[in-house]
C-alpha positions in Angstrom: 5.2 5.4 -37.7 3.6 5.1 -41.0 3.6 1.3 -43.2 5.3 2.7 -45.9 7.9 4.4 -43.7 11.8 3.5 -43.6 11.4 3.5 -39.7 8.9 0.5 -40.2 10.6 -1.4 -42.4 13.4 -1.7 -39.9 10.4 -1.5 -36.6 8.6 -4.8 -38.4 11.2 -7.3 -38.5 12.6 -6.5 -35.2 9.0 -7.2 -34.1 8.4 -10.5 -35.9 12.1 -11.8 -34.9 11.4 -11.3 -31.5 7.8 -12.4 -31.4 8.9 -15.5 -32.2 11.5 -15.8 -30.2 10.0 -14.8 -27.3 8.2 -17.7 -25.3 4.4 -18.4 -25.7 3.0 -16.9 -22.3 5.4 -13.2 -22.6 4.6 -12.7 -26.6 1.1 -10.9 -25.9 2.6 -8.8 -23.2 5.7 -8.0 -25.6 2.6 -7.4 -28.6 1.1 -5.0 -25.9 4.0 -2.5 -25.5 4.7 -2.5 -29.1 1.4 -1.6 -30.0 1.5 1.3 -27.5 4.7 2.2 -28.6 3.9 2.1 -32.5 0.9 4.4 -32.1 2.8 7.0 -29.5 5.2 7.5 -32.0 2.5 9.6 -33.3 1.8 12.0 -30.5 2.5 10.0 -27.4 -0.3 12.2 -25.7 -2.8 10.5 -27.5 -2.1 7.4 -26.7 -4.3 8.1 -23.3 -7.2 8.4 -24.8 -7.0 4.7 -26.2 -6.0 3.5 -22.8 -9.0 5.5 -21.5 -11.2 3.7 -23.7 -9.3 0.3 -23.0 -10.0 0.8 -19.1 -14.0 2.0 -19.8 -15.0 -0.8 -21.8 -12.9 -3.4 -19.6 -14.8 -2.4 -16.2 -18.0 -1.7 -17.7 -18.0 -4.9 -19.7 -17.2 -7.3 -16.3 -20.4 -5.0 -14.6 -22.8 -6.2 -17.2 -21.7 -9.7 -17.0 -21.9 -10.1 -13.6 -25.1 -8.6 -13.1 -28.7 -9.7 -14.2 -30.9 -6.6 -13.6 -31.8 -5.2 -17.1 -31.7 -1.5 -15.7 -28.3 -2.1 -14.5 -27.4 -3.6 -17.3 -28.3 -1.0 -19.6 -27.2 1.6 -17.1 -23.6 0.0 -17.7 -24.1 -0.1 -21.6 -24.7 3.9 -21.8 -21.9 4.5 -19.7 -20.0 3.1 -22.3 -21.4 5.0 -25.2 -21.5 8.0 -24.1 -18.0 7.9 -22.4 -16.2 6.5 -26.0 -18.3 8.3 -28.2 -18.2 11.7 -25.7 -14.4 11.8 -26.6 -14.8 11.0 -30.1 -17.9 14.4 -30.5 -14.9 16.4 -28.4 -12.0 15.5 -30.5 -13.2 15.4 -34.1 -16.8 17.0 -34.1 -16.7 19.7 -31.7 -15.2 22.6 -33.3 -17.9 21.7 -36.2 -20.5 21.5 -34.2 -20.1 25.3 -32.6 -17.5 26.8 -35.5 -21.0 26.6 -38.2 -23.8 29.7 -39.0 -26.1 26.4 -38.1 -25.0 26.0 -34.6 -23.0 28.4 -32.1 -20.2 30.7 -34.0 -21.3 33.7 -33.2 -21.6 32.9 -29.6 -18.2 31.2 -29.7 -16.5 34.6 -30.6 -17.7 36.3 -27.7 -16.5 34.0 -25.8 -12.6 34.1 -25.2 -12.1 30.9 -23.3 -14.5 28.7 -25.5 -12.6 29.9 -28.4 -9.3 29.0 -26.5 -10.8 25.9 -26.2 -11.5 25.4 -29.7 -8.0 26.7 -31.2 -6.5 23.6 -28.6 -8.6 21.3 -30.3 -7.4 22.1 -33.7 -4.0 20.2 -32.4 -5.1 17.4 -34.6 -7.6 14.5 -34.5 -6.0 12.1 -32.6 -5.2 8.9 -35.3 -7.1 6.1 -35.8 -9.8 7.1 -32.8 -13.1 6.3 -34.7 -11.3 2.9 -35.3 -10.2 2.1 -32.3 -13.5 3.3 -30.9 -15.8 1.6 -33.1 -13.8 -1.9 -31.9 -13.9 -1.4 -28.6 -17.4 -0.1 -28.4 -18.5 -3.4 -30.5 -16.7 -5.1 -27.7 -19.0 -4.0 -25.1 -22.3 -4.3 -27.6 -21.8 -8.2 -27.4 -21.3 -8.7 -24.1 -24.3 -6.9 -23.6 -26.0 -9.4 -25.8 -24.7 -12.1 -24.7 -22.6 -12.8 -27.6 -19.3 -13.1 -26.4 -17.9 -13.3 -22.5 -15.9 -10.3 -21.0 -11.9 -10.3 -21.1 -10.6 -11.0 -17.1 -7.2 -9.7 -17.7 -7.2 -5.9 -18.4 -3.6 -6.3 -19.9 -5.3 -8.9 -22.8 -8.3 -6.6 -23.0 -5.7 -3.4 -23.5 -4.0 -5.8 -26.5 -7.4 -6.5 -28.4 -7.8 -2.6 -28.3 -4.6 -1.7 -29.6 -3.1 -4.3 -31.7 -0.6 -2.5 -33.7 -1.0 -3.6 -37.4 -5.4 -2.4 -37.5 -5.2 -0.2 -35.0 -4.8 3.2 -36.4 -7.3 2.5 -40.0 -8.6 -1.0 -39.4 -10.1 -3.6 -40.5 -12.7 -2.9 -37.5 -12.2 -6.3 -36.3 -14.7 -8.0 -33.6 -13.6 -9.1 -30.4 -15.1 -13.1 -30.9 -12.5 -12.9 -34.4 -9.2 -11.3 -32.8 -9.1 -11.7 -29.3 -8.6 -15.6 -29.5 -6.2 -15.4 -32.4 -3.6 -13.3 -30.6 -3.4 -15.3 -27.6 -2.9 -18.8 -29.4 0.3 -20.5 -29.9 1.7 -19.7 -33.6 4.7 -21.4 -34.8 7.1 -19.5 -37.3 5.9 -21.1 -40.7 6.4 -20.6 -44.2 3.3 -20.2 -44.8 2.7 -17.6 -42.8 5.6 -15.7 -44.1 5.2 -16.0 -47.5 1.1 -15.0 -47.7 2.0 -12.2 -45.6 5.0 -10.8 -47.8 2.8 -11.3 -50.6 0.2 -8.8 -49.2 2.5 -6.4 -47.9 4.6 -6.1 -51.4 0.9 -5.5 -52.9 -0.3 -2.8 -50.6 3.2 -1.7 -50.6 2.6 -1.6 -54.7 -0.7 0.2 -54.9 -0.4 2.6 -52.2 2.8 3.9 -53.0 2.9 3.2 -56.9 -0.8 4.4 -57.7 -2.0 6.1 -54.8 1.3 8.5 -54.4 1.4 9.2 -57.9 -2.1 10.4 -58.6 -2.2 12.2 -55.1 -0.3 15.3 -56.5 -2.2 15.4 -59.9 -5.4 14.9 -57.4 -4.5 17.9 -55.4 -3.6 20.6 -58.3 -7.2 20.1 -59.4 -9.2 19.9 -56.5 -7.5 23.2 -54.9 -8.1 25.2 -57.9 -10.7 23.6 -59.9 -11.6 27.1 -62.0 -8.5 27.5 -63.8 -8.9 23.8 -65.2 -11.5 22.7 -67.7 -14.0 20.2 -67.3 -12.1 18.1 -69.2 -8.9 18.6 -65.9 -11.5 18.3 -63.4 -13.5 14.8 -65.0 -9.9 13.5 -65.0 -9.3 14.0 -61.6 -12.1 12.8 -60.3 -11.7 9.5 -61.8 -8.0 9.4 -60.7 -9.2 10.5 -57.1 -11.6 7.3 -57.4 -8.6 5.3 -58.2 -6.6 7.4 -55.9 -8.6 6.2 -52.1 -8.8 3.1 -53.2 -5.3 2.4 -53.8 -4.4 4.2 -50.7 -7.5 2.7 -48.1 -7.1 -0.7 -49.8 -3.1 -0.5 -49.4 -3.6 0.1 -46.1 -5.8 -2.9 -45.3 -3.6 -5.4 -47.1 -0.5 -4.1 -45.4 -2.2 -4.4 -42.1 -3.7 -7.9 -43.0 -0.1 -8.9 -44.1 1.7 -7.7 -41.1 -1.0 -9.8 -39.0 -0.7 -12.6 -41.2 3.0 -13.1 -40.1 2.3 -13.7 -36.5 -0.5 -16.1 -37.9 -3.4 -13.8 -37.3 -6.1 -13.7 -40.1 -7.6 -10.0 -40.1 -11.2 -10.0 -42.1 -11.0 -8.6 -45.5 -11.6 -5.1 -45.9 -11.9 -4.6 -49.8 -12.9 -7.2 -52.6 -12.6 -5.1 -56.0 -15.5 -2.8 -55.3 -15.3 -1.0 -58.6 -16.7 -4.2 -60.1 -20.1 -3.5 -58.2 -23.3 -3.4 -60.1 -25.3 -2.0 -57.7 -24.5 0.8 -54.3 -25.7 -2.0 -51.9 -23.2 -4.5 -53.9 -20.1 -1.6 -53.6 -20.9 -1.5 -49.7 -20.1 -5.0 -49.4 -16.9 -4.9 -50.8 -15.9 -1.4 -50.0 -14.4 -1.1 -46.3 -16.2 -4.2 -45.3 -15.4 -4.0 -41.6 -17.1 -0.6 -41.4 -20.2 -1.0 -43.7 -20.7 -4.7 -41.1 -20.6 -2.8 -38.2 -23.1 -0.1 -39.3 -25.1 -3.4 -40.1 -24.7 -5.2 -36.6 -24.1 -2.5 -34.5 -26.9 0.4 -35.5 -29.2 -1.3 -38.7 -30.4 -4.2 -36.7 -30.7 -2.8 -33.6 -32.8 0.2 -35.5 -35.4 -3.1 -36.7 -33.6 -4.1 -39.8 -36.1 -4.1 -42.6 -38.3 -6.2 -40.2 -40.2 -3.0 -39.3 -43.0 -1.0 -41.6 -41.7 0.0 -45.3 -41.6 3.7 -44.4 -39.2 3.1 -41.0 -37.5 0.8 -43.3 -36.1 3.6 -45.6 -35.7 5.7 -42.7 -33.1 3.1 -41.3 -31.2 3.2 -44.4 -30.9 6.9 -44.6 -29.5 6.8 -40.8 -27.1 4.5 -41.4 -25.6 6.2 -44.8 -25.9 9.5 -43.2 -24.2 8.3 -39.6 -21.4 6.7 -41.9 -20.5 10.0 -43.9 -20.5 11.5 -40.2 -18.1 9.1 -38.8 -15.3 10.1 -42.2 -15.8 13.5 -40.9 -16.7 16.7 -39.4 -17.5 18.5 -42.7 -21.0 19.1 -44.6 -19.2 17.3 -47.3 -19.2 13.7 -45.8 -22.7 14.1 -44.6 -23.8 15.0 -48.1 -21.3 11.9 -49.6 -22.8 9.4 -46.9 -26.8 11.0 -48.5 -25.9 10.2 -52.0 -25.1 6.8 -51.5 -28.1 6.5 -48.9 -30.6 7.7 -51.7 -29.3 5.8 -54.6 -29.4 2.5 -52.4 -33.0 3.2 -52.1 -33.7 3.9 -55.6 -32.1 1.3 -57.1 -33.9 -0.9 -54.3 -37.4 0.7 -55.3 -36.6 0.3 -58.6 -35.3 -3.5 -58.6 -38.5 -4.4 -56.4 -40.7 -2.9 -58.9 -39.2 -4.8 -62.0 -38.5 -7.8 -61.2 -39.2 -9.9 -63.8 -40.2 -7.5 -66.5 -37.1 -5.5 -67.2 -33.6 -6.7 -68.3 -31.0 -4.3 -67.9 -27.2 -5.1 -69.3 -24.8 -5.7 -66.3 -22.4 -3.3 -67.9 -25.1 -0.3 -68.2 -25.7 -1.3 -64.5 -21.7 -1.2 -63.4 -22.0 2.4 -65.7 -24.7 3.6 -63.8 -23.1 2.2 -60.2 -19.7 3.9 -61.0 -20.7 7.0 -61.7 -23.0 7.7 -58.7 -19.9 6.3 -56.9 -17.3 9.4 -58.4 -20.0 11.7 -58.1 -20.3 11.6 -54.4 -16.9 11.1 -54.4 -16.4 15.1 -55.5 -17.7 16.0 -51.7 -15.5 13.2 -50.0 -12.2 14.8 -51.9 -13.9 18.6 -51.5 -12.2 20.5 -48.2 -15.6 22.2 -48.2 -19.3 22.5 -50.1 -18.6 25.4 -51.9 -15.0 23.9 -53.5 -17.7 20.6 -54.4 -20.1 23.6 -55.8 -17.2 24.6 -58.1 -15.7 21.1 -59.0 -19.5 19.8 -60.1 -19.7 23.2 -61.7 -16.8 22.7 -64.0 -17.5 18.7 -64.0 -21.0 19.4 -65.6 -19.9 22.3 -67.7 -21.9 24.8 -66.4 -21.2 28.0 -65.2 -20.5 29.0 -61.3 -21.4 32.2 -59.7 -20.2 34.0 -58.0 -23.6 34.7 -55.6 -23.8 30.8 -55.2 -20.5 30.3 -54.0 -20.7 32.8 -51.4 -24.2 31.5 -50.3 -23.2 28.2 -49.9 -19.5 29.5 -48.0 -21.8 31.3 -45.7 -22.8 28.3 -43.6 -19.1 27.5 -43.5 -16.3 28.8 -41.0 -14.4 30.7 -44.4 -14.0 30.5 -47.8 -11.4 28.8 -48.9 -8.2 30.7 -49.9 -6.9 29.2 -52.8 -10.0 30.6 -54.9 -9.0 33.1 -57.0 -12.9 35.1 -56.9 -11.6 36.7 -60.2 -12.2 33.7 -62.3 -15.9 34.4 -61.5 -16.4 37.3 -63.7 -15.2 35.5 -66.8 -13.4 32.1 -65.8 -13.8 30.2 -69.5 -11.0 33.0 -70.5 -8.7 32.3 -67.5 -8.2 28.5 -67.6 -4.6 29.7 -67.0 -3.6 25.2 -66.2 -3.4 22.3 -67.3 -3.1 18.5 -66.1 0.1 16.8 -67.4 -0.6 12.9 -66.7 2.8 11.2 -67.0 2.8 8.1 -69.8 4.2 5.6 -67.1 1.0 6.8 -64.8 -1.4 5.6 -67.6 0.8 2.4 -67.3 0.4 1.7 -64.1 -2.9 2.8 -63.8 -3.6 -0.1 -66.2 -1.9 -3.2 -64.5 -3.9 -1.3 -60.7 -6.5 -2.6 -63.1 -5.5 -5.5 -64.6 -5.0 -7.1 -61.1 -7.8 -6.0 -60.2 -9.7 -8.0 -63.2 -7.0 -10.9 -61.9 -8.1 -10.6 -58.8 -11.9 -10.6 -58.9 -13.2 -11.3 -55.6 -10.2 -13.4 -54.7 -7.2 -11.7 -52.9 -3.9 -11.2 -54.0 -2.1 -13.7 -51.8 -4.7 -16.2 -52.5 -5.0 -16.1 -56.4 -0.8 -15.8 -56.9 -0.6 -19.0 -54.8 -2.5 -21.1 -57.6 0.7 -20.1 -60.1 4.0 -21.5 -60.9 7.1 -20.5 -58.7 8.3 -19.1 -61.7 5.1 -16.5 -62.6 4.9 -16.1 -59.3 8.7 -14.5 -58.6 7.7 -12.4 -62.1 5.2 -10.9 -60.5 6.8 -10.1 -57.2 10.1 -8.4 -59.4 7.6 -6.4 -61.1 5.9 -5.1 -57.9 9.5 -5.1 -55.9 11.0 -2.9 -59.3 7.9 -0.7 -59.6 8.1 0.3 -55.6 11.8 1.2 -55.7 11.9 2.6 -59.4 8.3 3.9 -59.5 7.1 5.4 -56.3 6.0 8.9 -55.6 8.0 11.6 -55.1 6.4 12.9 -52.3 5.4 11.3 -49.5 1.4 11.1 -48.4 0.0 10.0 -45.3 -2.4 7.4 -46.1 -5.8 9.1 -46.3 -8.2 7.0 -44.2 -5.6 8.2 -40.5 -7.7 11.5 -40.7 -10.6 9.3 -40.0 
């Protein structure tokens, strides 16, 4: 059951009408089954893995609390980790792991059953499991230190895990912000309501407005990106920018909307992170929830920067490189997660260093931030290096062999299909396509923007609040008009669920 689905626009007000109806004391056990029910409408199989995880980190969370010895304790703890994250390597890291030239293929082909064993795993990555992972393992992290106090009632426990509107592509929210917002009395209020229609008919907007529209344009170019020129292939890179962010940040405010009704404030996952000036400034306003629990959970346990200069950039390249792993099981995201990792330290080197000498224009810096930013985006859209090896090819205007292509494929499972190996031998004189960018797309592209400059580091429900009723019910017509006149024709599952 997807946001921007007909089935949950008729699911979400049965669920809010009852919800309120329902008396205090039943409405978390009500919030419980529709949770479990919302994400095994999915694959219903899956939904065992998350009460799995829900039962783990309930026991093993009550064991560290009740005992004092530090072995025990820690005993408990990597029980934990290696039972959540054991199912998270199986499910969407295993057949990467042994399918690569780097690892075990070979051996994996001699052997029938582990290849069996592989092809069942190819079923699907079940949705929303690093999410649902991350929050439940973060769960268990503060008890261990003390921060928060374990969940008696494994029903309550089970709820925190699975609440239905973050559960399947966050925010990663923490136990100490959720857990006491779900179980407190909220009366049905107009407030509520309205700030949480407000964000829905926006994420509503720029998912399936911008994101829907650009998605096919996206795809023509990044499955073929030979037989389009370097002009095709820049433009699709910068719609793809604007493409993950319409669809990731949709997302967020749809789920922080659908919260917001039942009087639950979800943490902001986005604040206009094209604006940045700097990689370390994007990662704070570009999926927040994720880029604070790399910060909590693995930078500050590493030592922080309280630890020699050298282990210092050492930390910050583990946690960019662990956060291209956790998008995916693909060379491509551990490559994207690197980029960003070694720009963050240059531009850090290079800030320290100049201090006070140098004064650079913020707009040369946003230049300089935003480009870094699409360039590693070409390996987060890429399906595989050697597709990134063409696409930066045709980006740069040079010219891609075909030797290199098949060098880099090598350490892949296959070379992708959809490559016509002809275009090699003289490609400039087969550019046989060409991107057609609808008007109305360059319209709307342009008010994604404008709000965004509206915006700033506000949030939609927030900053429309401070206008007239009139400007107001403009605004909304013109989002309502654009999502039923304006929408995609074809419908996209939002892009962060493969994560």
């Amino acid at each position: 059951m997807l946001f921007d689905s007909l089935p949950f626009f008729i699911f979400l007000p049965i669920v809010i009408s009852i919800y309120y109806l329902l008396p205090h004391k039943h409405r978390w056990v009500f919030l419980l089954v529709t949770s479990y029910f919302f994400y095994g409408s999915w694959k219903i199989e899956f939904l065992s893995l998350i009460v799995y995880s829900t039962t783990i980190d309930y026991f093993v969370a009550l064991k560290i609390d009740n005992t004092s010895n530090k072995f025990k304790r820690k005993l408990f703890l990597w029980f934990s980790l290696i039972s959540n994250f054991g199912v998270l390597f199986i499910f969407k890291y295993f057949n990467f792991f042994i399918g690569t030239r780097f690892f075990f293929r070979d051996f994996v082909e001699q052997h029938p059953k582990l290849e069996h064993l592989t092809t069942v795993l190819e079923y699907g990555i079940p949705v929303g499991i690093s999410f649902y992972t991350f929050q439940t393992v973060s769960y268990t992290l503060d008890v261990y230190y003390g921060k928060v106090k374990p969940e008696k009632n494994i029903g309550k426990f089970a709820l925190f895990v699975s609440y239905f509107p973050q559960l399947v592509s966050g925010p990663i929210e923490r136990f100490s912000n959720l857990h006491q917002q779900i179980f407190k009395y909220h009366k049905l209020s107009y407030s509520n309501l309205s700030n949480g229609f407000r964000l829905i008919i926006y994420g509503l907007f720029v998912k399936m407005v911008i994101a829907d529209n650009l998605a096919p344009l996206v795809d023509l170019v990044f499955s073929d990106p030979l037989a389009y020129s370097q002009l095709d292939n820049i433009i699709a890179l910068l719609l793809f920018s604007l493409q993950i962010y319409a669809d990731f940040n949709g997302y967020s405010l749809i789920a922080i909307g659908v919260a917001k009704l039942m009087g639950v404030n979800l943490m902001d996952n986005f604040k206009t992170p094209y604006f940045s000036i700097s990689i370390k400034e994007f990662w704070s306003r570009w999926h927040i929830s994720l880029s604070t629990w790399f910060r909590d959970y693995l930078y500050i346990p590493l030592g922080g920067n309280k630890v020699s200069y050298f282990r210092w950039l050492l930390n910050i390249m583990i946690i960019f490189i662990v956060s291209g792993i956790w998008h995916g099981a693909n060379f491509t995201f551990i490559i994207w997660g690197t980029i960003h990792g070694l720009a963050y330290l240059i531009e850090s080197i290079f800030t320290t260093k100049n201090k006070s000498n140098l004064k650079i224009s913020p707009f040369i810096l946003w230049f300089k931030t935003y480009i870094i930013i699409n360039l590693a985006w070409v390996f987060f859209r890429s399906d595989s290096l050697s597709n990134a090896y063409l696409t930066l090819s045709r980006i740069v205007g040079n010219s891609p062999t075909l030797l290199s292509y098949q060098n880099i494929s090598s350490i892949e499972k296959s070379t992708p299909s959809s490559i016509n190996l002809n275009y090699f031998s003289n490609y400039s004189e087969n550019l046989s396509k060409h991107l057609d960018i609808n008007p109305t797309f360059i319209i709307l592209i342009g008010l994604l923007i404008g709000f965004d400059f509206w915006i700033k580091k506000s949030r939609f429900d927030k900053k429309i609040a401070t206008y007239s009723f009139t400007l107001r019910w403009l605004i909304y017509s013109l989002l309502l008009f654009c999502i039923m006149a304006l929408s995609g024709a074809d419908f996209y599952q939002f892009i962060y669920f493969q994560f």
